[in-house]
C-alpha positions as CSV (number, residue, x, y, z in Angstrom):
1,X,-5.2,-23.4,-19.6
2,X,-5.3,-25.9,-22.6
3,X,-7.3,-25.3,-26.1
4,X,-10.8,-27.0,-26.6
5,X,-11.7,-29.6,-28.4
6,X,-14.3,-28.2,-30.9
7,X,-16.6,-31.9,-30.5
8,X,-19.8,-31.4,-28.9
9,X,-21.3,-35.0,-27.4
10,X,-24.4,-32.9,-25.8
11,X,-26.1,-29.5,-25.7
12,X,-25.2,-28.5,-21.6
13,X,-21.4,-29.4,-23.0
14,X,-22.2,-27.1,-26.2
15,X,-23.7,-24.1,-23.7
16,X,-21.0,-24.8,-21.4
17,X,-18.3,-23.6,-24.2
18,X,-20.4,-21.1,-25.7
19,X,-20.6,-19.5,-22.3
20,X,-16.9,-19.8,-21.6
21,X,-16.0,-18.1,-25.1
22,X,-18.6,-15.2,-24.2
23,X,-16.7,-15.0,-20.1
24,X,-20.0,-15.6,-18.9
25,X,-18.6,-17.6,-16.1
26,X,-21.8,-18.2,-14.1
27,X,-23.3,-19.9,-17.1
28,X,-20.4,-21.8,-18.0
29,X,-20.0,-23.4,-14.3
30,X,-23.4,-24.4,-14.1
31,X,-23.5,-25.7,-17.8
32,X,-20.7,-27.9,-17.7
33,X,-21.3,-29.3,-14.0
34,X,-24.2,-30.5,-15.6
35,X,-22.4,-32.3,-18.3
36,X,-19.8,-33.6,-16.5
37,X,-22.5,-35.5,-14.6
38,X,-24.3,-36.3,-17.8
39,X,-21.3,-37.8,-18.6
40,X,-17.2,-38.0,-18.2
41,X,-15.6,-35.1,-19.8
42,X,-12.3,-34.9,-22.1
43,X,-9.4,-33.5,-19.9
44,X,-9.9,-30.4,-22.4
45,X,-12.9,-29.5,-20.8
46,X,-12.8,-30.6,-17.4
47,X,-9.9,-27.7,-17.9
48,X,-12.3,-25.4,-19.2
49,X,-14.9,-26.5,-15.8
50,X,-11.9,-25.9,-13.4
51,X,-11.6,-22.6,-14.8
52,X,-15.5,-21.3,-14.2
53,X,-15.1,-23.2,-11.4
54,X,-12.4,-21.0,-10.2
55,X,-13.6,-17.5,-11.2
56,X,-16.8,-18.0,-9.5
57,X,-15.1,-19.1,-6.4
58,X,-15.6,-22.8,-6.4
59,X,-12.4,-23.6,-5.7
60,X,-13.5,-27.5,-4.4
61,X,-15.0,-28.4,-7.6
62,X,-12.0,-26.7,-9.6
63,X,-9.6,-29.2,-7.8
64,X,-11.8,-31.6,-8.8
65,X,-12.0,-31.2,-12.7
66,X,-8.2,-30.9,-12.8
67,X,-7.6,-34.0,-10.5
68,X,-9.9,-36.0,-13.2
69,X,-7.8,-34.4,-15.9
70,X,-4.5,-35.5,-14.3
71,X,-5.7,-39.0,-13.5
72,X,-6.7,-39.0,-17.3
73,X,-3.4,-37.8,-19.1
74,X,-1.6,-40.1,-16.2
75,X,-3.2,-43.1,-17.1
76,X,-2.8,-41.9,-21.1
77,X,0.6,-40.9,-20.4
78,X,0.5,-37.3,-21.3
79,X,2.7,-36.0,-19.1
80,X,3.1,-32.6,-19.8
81,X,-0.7,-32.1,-19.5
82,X,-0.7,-34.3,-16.6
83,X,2.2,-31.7,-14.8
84,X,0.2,-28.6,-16.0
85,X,-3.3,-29.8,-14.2
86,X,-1.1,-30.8,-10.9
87,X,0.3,-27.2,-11.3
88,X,-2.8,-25.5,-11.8
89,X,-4.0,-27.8,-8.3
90,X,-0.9,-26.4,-6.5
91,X,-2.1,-23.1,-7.4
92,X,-5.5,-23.4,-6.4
93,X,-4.7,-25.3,-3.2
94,X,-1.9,-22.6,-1.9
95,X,-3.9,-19.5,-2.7
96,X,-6.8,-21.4,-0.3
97,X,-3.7,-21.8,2.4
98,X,-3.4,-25.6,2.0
99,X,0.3,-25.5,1.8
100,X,1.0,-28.6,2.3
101,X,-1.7,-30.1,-0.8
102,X,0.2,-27.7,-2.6
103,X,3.4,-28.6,-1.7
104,X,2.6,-32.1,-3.4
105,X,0.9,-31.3,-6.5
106,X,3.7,-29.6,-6.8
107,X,6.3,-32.1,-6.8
108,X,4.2,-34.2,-8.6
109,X,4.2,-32.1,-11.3
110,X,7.7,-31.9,-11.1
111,X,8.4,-35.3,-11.4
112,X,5.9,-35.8,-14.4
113,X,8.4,-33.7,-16.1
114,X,12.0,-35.4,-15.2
115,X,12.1,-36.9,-18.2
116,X,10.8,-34.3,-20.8
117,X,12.9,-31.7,-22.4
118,X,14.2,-28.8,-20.0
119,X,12.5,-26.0,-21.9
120,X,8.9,-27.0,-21.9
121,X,6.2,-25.0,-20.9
122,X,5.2,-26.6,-18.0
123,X,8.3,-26.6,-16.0
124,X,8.4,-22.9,-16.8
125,X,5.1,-22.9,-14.8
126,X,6.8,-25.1,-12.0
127,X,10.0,-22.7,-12.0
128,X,7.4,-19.4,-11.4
129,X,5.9,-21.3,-8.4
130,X,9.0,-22.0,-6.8
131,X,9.9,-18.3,-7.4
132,X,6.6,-17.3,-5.8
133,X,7.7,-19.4,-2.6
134,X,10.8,-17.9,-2.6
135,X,9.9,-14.7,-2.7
136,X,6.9,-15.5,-0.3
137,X,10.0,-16.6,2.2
138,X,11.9,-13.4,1.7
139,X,14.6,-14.8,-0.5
140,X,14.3,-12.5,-3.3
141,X,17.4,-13.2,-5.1
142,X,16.5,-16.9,-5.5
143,X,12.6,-15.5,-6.4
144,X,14.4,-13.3,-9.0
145,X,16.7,-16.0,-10.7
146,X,13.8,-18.7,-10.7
147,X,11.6,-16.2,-12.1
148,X,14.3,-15.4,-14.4
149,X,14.3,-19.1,-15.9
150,X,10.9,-19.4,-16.2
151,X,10.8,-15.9,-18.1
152,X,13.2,-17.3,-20.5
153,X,11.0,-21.1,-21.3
154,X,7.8,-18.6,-21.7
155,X,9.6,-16.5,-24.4
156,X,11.1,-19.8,-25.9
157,X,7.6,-21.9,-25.9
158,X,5.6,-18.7,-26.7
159,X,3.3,-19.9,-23.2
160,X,1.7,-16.6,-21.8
161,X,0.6,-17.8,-18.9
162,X,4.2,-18.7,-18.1
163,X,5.5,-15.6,-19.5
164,X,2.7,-13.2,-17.2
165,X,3.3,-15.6,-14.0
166,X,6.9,-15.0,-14.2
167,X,7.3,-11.8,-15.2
168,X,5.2,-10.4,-11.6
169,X,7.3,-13.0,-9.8
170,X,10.4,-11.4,-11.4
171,X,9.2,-8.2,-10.9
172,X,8.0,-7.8,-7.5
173,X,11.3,-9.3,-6.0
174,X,13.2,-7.0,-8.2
175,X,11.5,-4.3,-6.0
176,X,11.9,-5.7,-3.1
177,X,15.4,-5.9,-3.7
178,X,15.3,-2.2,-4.8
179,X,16.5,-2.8,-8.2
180,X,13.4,-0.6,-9.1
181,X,14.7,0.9,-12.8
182,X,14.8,-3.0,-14.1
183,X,12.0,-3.8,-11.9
184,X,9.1,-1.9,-13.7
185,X,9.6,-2.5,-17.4
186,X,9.2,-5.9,-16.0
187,X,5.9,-5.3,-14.1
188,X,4.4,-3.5,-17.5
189,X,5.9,-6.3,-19.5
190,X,3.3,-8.4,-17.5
191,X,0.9,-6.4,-17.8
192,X,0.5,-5.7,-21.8
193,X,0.1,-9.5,-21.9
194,X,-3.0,-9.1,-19.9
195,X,-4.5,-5.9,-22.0
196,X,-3.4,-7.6,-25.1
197,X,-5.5,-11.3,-24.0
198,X,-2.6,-13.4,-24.7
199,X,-3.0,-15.0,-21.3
200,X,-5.8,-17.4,-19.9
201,X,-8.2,-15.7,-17.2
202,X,-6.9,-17.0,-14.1
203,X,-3.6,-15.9,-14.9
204,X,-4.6,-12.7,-16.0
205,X,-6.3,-12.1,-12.8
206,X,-3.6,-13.0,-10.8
207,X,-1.0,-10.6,-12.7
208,X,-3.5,-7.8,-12.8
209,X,-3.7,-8.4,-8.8
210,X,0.1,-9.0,-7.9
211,X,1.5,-6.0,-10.3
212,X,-1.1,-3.2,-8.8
213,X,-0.3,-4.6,-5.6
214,X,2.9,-3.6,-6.2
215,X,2.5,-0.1,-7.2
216,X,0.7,0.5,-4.6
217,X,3.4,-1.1,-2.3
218,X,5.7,1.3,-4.1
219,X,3.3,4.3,-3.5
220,X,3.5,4.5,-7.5
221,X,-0.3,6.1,-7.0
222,X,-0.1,6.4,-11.2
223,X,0.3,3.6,-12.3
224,X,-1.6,1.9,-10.1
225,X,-4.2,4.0,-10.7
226,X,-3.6,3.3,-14.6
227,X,-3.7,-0.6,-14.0
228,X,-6.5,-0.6,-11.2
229,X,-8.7,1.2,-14.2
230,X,-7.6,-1.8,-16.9
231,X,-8.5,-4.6,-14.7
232,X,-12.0,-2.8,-14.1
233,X,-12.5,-2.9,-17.6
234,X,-11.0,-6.3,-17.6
235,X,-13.6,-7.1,-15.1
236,X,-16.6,-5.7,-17.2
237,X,-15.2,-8.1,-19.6
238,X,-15.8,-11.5,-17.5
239,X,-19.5,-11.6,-16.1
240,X,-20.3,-13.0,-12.7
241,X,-16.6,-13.4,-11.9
242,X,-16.1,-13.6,-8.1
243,X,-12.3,-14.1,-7.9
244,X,-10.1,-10.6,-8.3
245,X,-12.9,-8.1,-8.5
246,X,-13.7,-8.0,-4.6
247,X,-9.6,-7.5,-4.8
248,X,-10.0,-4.8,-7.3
249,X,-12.6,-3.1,-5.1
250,X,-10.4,-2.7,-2.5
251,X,-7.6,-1.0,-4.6
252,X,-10.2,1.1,-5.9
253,X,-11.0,1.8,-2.4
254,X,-7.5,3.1,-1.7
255,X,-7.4,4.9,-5.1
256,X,-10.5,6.9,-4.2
257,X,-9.5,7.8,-1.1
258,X,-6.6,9.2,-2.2
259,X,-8.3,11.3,-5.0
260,X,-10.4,12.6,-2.2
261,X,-13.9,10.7,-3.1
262,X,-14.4,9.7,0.6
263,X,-17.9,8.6,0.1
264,X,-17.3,6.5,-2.9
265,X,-13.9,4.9,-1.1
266,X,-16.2,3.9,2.2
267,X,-19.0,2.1,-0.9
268,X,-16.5,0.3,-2.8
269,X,-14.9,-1.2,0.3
270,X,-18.3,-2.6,1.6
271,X,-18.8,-3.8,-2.1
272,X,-15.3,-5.5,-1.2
273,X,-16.6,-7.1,1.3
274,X,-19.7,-8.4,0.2
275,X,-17.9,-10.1,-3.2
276,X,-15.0,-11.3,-1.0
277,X,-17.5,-12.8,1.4
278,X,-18.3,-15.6,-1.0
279,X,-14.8,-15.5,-2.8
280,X,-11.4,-17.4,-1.7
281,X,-9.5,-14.1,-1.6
282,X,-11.9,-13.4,1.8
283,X,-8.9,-12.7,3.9
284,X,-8.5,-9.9,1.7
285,X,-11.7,-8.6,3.7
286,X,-9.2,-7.4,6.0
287,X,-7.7,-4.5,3.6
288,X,-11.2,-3.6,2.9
289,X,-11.9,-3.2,6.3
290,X,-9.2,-1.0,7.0
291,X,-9.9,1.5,4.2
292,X,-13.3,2.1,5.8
293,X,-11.3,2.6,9.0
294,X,-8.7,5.2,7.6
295,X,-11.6,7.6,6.0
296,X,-13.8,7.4,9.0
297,X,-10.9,8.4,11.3
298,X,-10.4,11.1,8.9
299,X,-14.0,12.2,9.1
300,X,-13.6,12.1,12.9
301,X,-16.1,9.2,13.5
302,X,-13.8,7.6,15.8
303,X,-16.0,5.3,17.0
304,X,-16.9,4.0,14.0
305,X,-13.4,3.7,12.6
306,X,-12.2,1.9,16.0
307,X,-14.8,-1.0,14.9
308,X,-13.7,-1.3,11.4
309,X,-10.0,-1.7,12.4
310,X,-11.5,-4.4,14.9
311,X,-12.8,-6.0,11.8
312,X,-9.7,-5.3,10.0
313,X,-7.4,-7.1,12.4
314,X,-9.9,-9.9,12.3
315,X,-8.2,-11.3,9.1
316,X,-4.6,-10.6,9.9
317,X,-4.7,-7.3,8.4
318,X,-1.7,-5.4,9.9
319,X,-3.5,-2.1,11.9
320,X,-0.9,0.9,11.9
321,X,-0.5,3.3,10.7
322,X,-4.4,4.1,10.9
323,X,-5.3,2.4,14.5
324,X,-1.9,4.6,15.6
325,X,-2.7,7.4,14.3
326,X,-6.5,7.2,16.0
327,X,-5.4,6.7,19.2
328,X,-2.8,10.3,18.8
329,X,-6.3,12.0,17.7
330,X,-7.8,10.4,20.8
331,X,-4.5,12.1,22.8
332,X,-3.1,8.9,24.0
333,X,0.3,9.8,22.6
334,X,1.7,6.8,24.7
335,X,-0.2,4.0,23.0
336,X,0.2,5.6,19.8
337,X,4.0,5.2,20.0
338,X,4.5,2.4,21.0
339,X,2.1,0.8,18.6
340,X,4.3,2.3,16.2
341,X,7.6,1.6,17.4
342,X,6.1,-2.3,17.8
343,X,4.9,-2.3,14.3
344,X,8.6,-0.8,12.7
345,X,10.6,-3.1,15.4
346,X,8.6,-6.7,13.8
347,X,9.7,-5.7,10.1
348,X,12.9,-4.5,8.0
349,X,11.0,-4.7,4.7
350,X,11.8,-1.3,3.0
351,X,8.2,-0.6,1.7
352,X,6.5,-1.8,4.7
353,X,8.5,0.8,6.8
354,X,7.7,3.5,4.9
355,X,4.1,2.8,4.9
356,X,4.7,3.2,8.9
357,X,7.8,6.3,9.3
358,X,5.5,9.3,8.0
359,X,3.2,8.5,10.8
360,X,6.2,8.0,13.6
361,X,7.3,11.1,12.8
362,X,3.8,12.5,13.5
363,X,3.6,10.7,16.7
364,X,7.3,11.9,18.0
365,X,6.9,15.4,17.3
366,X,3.4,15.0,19.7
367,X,5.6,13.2,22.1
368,X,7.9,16.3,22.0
369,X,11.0,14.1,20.8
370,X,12.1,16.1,17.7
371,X,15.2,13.7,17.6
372,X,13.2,10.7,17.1
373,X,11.4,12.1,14.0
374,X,14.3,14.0,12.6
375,X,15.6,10.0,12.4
376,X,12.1,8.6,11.0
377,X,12.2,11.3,8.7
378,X,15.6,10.8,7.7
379,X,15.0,6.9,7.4
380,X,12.2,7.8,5.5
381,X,14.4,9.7,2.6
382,X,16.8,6.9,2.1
383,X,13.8,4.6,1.3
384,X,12.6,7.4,-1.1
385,X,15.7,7.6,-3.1
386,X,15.7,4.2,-4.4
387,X,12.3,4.1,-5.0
388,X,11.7,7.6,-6.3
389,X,8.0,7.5,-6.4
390,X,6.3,10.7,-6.0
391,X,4.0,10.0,-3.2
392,X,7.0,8.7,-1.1
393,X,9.5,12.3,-2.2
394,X,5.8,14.1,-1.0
395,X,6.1,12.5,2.0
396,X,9.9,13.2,2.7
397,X,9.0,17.1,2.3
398,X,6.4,17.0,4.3
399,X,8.3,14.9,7.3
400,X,11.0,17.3,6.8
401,X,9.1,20.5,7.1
402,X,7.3,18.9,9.8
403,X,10.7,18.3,11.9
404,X,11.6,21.8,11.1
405,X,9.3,23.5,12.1
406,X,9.1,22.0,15.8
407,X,12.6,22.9,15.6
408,X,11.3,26.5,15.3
409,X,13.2,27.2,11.5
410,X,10.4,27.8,9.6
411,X,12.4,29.6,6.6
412,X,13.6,25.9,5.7
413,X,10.3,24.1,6.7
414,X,8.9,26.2,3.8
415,X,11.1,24.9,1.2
416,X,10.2,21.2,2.3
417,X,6.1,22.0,2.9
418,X,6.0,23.8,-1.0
419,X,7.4,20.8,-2.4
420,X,5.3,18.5,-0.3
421,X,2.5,20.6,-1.3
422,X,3.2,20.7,-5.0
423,X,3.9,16.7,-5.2
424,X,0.2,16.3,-3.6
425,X,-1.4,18.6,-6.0
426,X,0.5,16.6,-8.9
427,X,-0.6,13.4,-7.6
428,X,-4.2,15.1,-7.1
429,X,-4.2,14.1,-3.7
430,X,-6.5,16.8,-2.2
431,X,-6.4,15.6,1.9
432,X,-2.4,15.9,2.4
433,X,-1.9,18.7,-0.3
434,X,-4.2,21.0,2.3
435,X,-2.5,19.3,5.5
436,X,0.4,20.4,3.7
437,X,-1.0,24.4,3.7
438,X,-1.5,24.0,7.5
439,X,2.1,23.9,8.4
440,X,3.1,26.3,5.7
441,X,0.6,28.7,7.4
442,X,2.9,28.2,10.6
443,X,5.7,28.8,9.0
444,X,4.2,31.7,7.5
445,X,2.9,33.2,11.3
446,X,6.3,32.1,12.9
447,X,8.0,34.5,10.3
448,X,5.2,37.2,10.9
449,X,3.6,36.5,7.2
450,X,-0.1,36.9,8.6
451,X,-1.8,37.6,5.2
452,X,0.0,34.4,4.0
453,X,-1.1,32.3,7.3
454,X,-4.5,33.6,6.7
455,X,-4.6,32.8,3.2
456,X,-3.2,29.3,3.3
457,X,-5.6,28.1,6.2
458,X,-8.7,29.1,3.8
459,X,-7.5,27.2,1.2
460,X,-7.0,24.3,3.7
461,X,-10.2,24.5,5.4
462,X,-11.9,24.6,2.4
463,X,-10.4,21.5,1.6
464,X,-11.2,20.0,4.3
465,X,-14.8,21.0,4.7
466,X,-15.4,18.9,1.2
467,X,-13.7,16.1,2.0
468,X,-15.9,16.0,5.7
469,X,-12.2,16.2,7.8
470,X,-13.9,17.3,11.2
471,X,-10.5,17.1,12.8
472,X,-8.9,18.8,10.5
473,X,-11.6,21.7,10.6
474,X,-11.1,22.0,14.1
475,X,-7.6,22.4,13.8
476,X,-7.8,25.1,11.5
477,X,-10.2,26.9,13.6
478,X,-7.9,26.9,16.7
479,X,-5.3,28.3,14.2
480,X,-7.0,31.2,13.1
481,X,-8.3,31.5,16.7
482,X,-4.2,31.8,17.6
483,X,-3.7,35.6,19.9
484,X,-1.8,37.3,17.5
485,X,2.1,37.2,18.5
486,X,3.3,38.8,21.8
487,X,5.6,42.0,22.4
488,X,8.6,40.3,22.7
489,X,7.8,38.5,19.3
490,X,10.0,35.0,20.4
491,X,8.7,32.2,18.8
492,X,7.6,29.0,21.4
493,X,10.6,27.5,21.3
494,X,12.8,31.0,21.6
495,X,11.1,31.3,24.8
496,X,11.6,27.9,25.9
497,X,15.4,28.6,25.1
498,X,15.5,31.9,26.6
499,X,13.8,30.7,29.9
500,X,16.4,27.7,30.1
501,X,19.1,30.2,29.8
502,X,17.8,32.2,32.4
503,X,17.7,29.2,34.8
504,X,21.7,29.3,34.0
505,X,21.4,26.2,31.9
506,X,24.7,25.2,29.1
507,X,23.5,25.4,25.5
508,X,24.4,21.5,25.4
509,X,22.5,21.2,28.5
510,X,19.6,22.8,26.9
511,X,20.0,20.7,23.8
512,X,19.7,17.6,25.8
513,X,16.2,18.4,27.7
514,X,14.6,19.8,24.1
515,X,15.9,17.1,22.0
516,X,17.8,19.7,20.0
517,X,21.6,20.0,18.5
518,X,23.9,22.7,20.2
519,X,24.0,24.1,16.9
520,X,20.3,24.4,17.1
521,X,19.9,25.8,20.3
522,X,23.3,28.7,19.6
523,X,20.9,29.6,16.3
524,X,17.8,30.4,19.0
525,X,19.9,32.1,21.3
526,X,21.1,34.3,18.2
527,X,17.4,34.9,17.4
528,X,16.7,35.9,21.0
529,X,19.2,38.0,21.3
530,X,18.7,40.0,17.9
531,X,14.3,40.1,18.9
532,X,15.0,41.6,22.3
533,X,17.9,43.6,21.5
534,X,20.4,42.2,23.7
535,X,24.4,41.2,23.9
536,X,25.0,37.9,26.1
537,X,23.2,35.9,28.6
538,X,23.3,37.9,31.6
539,X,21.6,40.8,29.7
540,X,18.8,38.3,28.2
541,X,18.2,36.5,32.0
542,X,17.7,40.2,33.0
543,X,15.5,40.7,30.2
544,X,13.5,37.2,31.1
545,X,12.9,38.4,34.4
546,X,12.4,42.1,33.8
547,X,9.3,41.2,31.3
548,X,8.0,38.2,33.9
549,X,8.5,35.8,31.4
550,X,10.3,33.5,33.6
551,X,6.5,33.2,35.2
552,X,4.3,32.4,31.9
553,X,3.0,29.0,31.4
């Protein structure tokens, strides 16, 4: 925040520093509370208090040192210093949610500076705040250009804390905005100021936060695994720090889960919980909660995961796709979709939906509305190609495949599945990779492949029984339990075509009760016809009733 003054008027003043140059924050805190009631401190070190104050979570007693630090440079007419203790308040106060104690510093701040030059440091920090509430609003172009400024005074003054506050305010509304080539040189512009320690702590922490929060906004599962491992070691760095590393837990808890360490994901989000218990980031609590939730739905402990996404929603955390997604493995399809649909309807944010489409399209196909996730799926594609993460083209593939297959054309649901199958691998994520192999085995038995089928459900199932995917398991089991394929060697939906036909139905009739295209439905009537060797519709309604298939269930 400011440099020290090198003086030392007593020894709890002289451990205080010490303490603060080795990041043992604990020690600092205590040391200089205890010489700040000794005696008044220098606004240089009630600076350095505010900070130890802050990293171990004492956010009361950081406003505290930095309003007798204002009140000092006020009354000594240091305005600059004055402005950037006000900021620093505003800071503090709004990550707390006392928006309106912000709000004040804030413009205090502001008007400490009218009358110094436009280029100073601190009004770059003022100029990233104002970014930061415009972005929070959802004016990203104004968060951008603000940002921008600011950017520009941090380069100018050489200040990295403006420069790292700016940049991730510049950055993530860049993304937003889907400018996502300029966006990321940005973000890891940010973040080599952080690896490099040309910022203060509390900056540092909060870019470290913001940027992975990003990628993992961005399902860039790389790089935010790359950063998530940085500010781990930054972490090591900066003992008995509360602030950020409950925050870290919990996107190490996401990380892991991907990579398939189930066990290790479940620990680091109650280790999230515990450090964010006695941290100001608490609400974060909430995310933690919710990555418990996703792994023990995955594990089939329904129960279970229905109390952590309790606990999840207790501090604001939004609940689908997971709590959706539990209710279709519970077979309430219903409550499933319209949790969905309710959760895509309150948001337009680009990211957000596609957190929330791979799941809808899940939930339609169980509702038998293949025209519903045909659209989530296509949604879901337009989102991928301006973002062009992996994760999110894996997801495409798989929605596709998914969409196809219902729509019994498994030759093209291949193509999608192998590339959804080869982005997970890539990405060495082990859960959707195999998930993947399930509906390539389907495709596989719809085509008559059965050594392929049976192949590709080992290597799921063995998969799955790792990871402990009981659900999964199951599934698998019922699969290679299938009856092998019947005489007339019509797929499901061929015989839901040919028995439509046979009640005398149109083809666009029968595309309006399966949720089909007429193109569609004239491609199963071509494979009908070819399977059971017949000529038009007369001779395959003959053929319906002459093999009783009019009769099956």
């Amino acid at each position: 925040m400011a440099a020290i003054d090198q003086s030392v008027p007593n020894q709890d003043l002289a451990d205080g520093r010490t303490a603060a140059e080795r990041h043992a924050w604990a020690d600092a805190f205590d040391s200089l509370c205890r010489a700040a009631a000794a005696t008044p401190l220098p606004p240089e070190d009630l600076f350095l208090l505010a900070t130890a104050a802050y990293l171990r979570g004492e956010v009361t007693a950081c406003v505290d040192a930095l309003r007798r630090a204002y009140e000092i440079d006020v009354r000594e007419i240091r305005p600059r210093r004055a402005a950037r203790a006000a900021f620093w308040m505003s800071f503090a106060l709004g990550n707390q949610g006392e928006i309106g104690q912000a709000s004040g510093w804030l413009a205090r701040a502001e008007a400490l500076l009218a009358a110094e030059p436009a280029d100073c440091a601190e009004r770059g920090l003022v100029l990233s705040a104002y970014a930061f509430r415009s972005n929070a609003g959802g004016d990203f172009a104004q968060g951008a250009a603000l940002a921008r400024q600011a950017i520009e005074i941090g380069r100018r003054t050489g200040d990295p804390d403006v420069q790292g506050l700016a940049l991730t305010q510049c950055g993530g509304a860049l993304v937003k905005l889907g400018q996502v080539a300029a966006a990321v040189p940005i973000l890891d512009e940010a973040m080599l100021a952080v690896v490099g320690r040309e910022i203060s702590p509390i900056a540092a922490g909060t870019v470290y936060c913001v940027v992975i929060s990003v990628f993992s906004e961005m399902a860039e599962i790389r790089r935010a695994q790359e950063w998530t491992d940085a500010l781990t070691g930054w972490l090591d760095q900066h003992h008995n720090m509360i602030v950020f590393s409950g925050r870290c837990l919990v996107h190490r808890a996401e990380l892991r889960q991907l990579h398939g360490d189930w066990p290790g994901a479940v620990e680091e989000a109650e280790r999230a919980c515990r450090r964010l218990s006695r941290s100001p980031e608490v609400i974060s609590s909430g995310g933690a909660r919710y990555q418990q939730a996703e792994v023990l739905r995955r594990w089939g402990d329904y129960a279970a995961a229905e109390q952590a996404y309790r606990a999840a929603a207790e501090w604001g955390h939004e609940l689908c796709p997971g709590l959706a997604l539990l209710r279709l493995a519970q077979g309430d399809t219903a409550t499933a979709r319209s949790a969905l649909r309710r959760a895509l309807g309150e948001t337009s944010d680009r990211l957000r939906r596609a957190r929330l489409l791979p799941a809808q399209v899940e939930v339609e196909l169980a509702a038998g509305d293949p025209a519903s996730a045909r659209a989530a799926a296509a949604e879901l594609a337009t989102i991928a190609e301006v973002y062009g993460a992996p994760a999110l083209l894996a997801q495409v593939h798989y929605a596709r495949g998914a969409v196809l297959l219902a729509e019994d054309d498994p030759v093209g649901a291949l193509t999608e599945l192998r590339s959804a199958a080869h982005f997970w691998r890539d990405l060495d994520v082990p859960y959707e990779a195999a998930r993947s192999r399930v509906l390539i085995a389907q495709a596989c038995r719809r085509l008559g492949d059965e050594d392929t089928t049976a192949l590709e459900l080992a290597a799921a199932e063995a998969v799955f029984t790792q990871l402990g995917a009981r659900p999964d398991q199951a599934r698998v089991t019922a699969l290679r339990a299938d009856p092998a394929p019947s005489a007339h060697g019509l797929t499901p939906r061929e015989l839901q075509v040919l028995r439509l036909v046979a009640t005398g139905k149109t083809n666009s009739a029968i595309a309006r009760e399966l949720s089909l295209s007429e193109k569609t439905v004239e491609r199963h009537l071509s494979n009908v016809f070819t399977k059971i060797g017949v000529s038009s519709r007369a001779a395959a309604t003959a053929y319906a009733f002459q093999q009783h298939l009019i009769d099956q269930s």
